[in-house]
RODO-2510 file (C-alpha; in nm, 4 decimals, decimal comma):
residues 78
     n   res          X          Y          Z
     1     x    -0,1305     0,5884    -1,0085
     2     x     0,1883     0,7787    -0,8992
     3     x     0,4326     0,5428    -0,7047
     4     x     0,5183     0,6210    -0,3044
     5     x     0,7817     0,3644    -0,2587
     6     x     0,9304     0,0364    -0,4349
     7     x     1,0845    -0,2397    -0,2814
     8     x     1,1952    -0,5106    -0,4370
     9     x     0,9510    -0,6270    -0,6936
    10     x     0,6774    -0,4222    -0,5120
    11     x     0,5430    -0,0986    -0,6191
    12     x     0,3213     0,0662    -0,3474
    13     x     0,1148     0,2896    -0,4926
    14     x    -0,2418     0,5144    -0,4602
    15     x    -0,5235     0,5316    -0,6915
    16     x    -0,5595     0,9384    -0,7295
    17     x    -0,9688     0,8822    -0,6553
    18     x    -0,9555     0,7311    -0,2950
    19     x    -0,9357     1,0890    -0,1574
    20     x    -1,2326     1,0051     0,0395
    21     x    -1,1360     0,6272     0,2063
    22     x    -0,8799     0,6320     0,5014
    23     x    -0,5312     0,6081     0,4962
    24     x    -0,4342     0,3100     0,2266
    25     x    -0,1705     0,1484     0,0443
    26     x    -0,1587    -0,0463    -0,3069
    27     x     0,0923    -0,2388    -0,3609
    28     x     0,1575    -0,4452    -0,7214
    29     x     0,4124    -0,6983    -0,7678
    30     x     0,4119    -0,9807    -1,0684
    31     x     0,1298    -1,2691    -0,9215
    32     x    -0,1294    -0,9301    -0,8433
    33     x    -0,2082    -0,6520    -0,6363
    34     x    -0,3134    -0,5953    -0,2890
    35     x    -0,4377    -0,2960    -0,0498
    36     x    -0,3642    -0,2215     0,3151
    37     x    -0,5295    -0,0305     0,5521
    38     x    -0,2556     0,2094     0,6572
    39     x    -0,4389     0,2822     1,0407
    40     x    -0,3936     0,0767     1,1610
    41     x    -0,2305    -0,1615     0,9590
    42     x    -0,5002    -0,4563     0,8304
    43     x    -0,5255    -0,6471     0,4787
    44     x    -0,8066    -0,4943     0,2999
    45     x    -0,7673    -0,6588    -0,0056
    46     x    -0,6035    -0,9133    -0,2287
    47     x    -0,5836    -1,0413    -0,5712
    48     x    -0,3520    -1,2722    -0,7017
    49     x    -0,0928    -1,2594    -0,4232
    50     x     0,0434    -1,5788    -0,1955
    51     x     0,0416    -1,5454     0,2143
    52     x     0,3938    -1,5800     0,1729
    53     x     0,4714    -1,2750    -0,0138
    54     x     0,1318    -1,0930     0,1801
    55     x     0,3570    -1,1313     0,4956
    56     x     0,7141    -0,9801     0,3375
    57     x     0,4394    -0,6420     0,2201
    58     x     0,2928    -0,6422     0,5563
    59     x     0,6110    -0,6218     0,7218
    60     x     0,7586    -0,3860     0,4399
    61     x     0,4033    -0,1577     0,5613
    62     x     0,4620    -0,1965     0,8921
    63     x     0,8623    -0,0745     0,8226
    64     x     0,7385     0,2410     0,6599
    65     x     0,4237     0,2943     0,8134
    66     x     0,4735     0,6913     0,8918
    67     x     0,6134     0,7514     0,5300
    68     x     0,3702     0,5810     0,3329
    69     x     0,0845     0,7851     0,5258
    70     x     0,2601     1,1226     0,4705
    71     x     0,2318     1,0255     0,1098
    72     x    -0,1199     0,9387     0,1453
    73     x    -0,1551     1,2915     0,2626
    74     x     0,0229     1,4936     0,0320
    75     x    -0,1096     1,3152    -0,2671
    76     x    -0,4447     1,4013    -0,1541
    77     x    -0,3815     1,7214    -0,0315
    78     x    -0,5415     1,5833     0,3433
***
C-alpha cells in the first residue's frame, strides 16, 4: 500500500491490485478510510469517515488532482 501523498492526518494511498479499476485514490486518516474516483473526481467509497472531514479530502483531491493521477500511473505502470 505505498503512500502518494500525506496531508495532515491523511495518507492517500493505492492498493497495488486495482491495476485494472480507473484512476483512484485511498485515503486513511484515524475515524477510517475512504476512496475517490480520481476522473473525474466522485466519492466512491467510505468507511468510518464524517462529511466534515469527507469535504477537507475532497478538496485536498481536487488540489492535487494531476499529481495523484500521475501516481496512479506510475504505480501501475499505465
Amino acid at each position: 500500500m505505498p503512500t502518494a501523498l500525506k496531508v495532515g492526518k491523511f495518507r492517500f494511498h493505492f492498493y497495488s491490485d486495482e491495476g485494472s479499476e480507473p484512476p483512484h485514490i485511498h485515503v486513511r486518516c484515524a475515524d477510517g478510510e475512504c476512496k475517490f474516483w480520481l476522473a473525474p473526481i466522485s466519492l466512491a467509497r467510505n468507511r468510518g469517515i464524517p462529511s466534515h472531514e469527507l469535504r477537507e479530502i475532497e478538496r485536498l483531491v481536487f488540489e492535487h488532482k494531476q499529481f495523484l493521477i500521475e501516481k496512479y500511473h506510475e504505480h501501475h505502470h499505465i
